[in-house]
C-alpha positions as CSV (number, residue, x, y, z in Angstrom):
1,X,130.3,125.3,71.0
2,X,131.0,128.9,70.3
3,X,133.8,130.8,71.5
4,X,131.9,133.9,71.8
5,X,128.5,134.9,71.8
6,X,127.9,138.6,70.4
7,X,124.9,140.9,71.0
8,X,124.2,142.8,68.1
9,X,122.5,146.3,69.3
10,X,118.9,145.3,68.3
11,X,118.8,142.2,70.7
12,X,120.1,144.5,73.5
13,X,117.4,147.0,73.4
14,X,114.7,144.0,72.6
15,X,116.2,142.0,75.8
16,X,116.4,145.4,77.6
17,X,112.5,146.2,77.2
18,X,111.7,142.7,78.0
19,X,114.0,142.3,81.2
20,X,116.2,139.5,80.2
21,X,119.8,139.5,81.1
22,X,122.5,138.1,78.6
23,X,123.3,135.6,81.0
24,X,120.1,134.3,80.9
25,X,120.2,134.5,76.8
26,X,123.6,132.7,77.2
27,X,122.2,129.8,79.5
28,X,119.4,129.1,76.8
29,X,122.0,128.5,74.7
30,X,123.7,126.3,76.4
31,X,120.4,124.4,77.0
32,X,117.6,125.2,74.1
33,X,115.1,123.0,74.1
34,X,114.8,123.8,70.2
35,X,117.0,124.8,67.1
36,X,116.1,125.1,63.7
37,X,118.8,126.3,61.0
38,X,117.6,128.2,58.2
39,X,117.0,126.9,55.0
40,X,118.0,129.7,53.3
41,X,121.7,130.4,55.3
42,X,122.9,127.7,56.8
43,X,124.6,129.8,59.4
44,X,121.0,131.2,60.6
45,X,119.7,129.7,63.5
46,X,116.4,130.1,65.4
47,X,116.9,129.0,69.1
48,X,113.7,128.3,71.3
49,X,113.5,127.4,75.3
50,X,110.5,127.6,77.3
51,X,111.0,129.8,80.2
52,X,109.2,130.3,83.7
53,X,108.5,134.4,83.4
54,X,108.7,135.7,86.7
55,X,107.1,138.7,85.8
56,X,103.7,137.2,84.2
57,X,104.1,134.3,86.3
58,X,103.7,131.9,83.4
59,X,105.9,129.8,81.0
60,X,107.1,132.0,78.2
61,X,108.9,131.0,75.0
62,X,111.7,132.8,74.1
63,X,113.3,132.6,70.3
64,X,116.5,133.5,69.8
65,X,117.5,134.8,66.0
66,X,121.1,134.2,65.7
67,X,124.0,133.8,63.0
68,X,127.5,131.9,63.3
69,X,130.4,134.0,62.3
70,X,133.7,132.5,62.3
71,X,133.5,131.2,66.0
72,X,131.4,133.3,67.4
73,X,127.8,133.4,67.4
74,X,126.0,136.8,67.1
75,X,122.7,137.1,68.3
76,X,120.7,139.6,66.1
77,X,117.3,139.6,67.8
78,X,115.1,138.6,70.6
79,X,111.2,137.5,70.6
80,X,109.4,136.9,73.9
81,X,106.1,135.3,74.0
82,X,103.2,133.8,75.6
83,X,101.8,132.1,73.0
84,X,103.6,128.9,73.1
85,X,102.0,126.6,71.2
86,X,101.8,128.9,68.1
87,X,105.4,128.8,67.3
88,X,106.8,124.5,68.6
């Protein structure tokens, strides 16, 4: 696993004006229930879990954009939807 996890400043405002905490980002991590690498950059990584939003009270998917560096993995951005079965 990584050694660090980094949160570029675009994921922070996209996980700030969707109420996620970076612990919460960190656990899906640890436990995705999806990752696809890019076929363009090896190093690029999508990272999926499905979610119980507490706020909308339904199953949400979160994808995580992310990119290893070194040791550490930097998380570039953040997408939160409902629309589940559009993107697994």
């Amino acid at each position: 696993m990584f050694q660090e996890i980094k949160f570029l400043p675009h994921a922070l405002k996209r996980m700030k004006e969707r109420g996620i905490k970076q612990k919460d980002i960190e656990k899906f991590i640890r436990n995705p229930d999806k990752i696809e690498t890019s076929k363009i950059n090896r190093n690029r990584f999508l990272i999926k879990k499905i979610y119980y939003n507490k706020t909308y009270s339904k199953d949400h998917l979160i994808m995580i954009i992310s990119e290893r560096e070194n040791n550490s993995l930097k998380i570039i951005t953040i997408i939160d939807t409902s629309k589940i079965s559009k993107y697994i």
